[in-house]
N, C-alpha and C positions, 0 to 999 in steps of 0.2 A: 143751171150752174152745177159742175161736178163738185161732189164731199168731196171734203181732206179728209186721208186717214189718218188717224193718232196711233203714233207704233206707243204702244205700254211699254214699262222699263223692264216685262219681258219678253216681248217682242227684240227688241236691241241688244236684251244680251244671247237670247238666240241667233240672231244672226251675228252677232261677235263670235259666236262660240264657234259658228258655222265657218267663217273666215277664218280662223286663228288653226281650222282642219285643213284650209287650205293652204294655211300658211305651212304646215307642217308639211303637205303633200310638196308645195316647191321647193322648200329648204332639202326635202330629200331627195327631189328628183336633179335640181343644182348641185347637188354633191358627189353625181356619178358621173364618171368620167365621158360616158356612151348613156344614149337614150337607144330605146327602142323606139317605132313608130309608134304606137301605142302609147307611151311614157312620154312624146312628146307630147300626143293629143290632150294627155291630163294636165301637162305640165301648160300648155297654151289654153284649156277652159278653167285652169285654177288661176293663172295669173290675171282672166278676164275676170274673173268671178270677183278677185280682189280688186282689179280695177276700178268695178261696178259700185262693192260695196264703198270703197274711199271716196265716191263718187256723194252717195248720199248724203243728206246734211240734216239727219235724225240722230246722230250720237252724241253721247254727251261728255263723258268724263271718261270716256275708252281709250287706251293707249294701242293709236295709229299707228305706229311706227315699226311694228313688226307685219304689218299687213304692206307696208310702203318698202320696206326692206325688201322683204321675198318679188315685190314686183318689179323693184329696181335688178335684183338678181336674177329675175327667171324671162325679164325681156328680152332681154341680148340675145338668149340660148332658143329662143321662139325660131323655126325655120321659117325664111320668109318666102314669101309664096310668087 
C-alpha cells in the first residue's frame, strides 16, 4: 500500500507563493497586446501550472481566486494547436 504524503503548512504556502508568481507572470503577459513565441510558451506552462495547482485539494484557508482569475484570463489567449 502506497504512503500519503502530508504537505506541512509550509509546504502549501510555498507552493502558494509559487502560484501567486505565476499568477503575476499571466496577468502580465494578458496585458500585452502581442505575444512573442516564447511569451506564449510561458504564458501556456504558467496557466498549466495554475491549473494543476487549483487542481489539488491540500489547501486550506488560501485565497483561490487570483489563481482562477489569471487562468480564466490567460486560456482564450493559449494558441491552439
Amino acid at each position: 500500500m502506497p504512503e500519503t504524503f502530508t504537505y506541512t503548512t509550509e509546504d502549501v504556502e510555498r507552493h502558494y507563493n509559487a502560484s501567486l508568481d505565476s499568477v503575476t507572470l499571466v496577468n502580465e503577459l494578458v496585458a500585452q497586446d502581442t505575444r512573442t513565441e516564447e511569451e506564449e510558451d510561458c504564458l501556456r506552462r504558467n496557466v498549466e501550472h495554475l491549473q494543476l495547482m487549483l487542481a489539488k485539494d491540500w489547501w486550506t484557508t488560501e485565497d483561490l481566486a487570483p489563481l482562477q482569475a489569471s487562468v480564466a484570463a490567460g486560456l482564450p489567449l493559449l494558441p491552439t494547436e
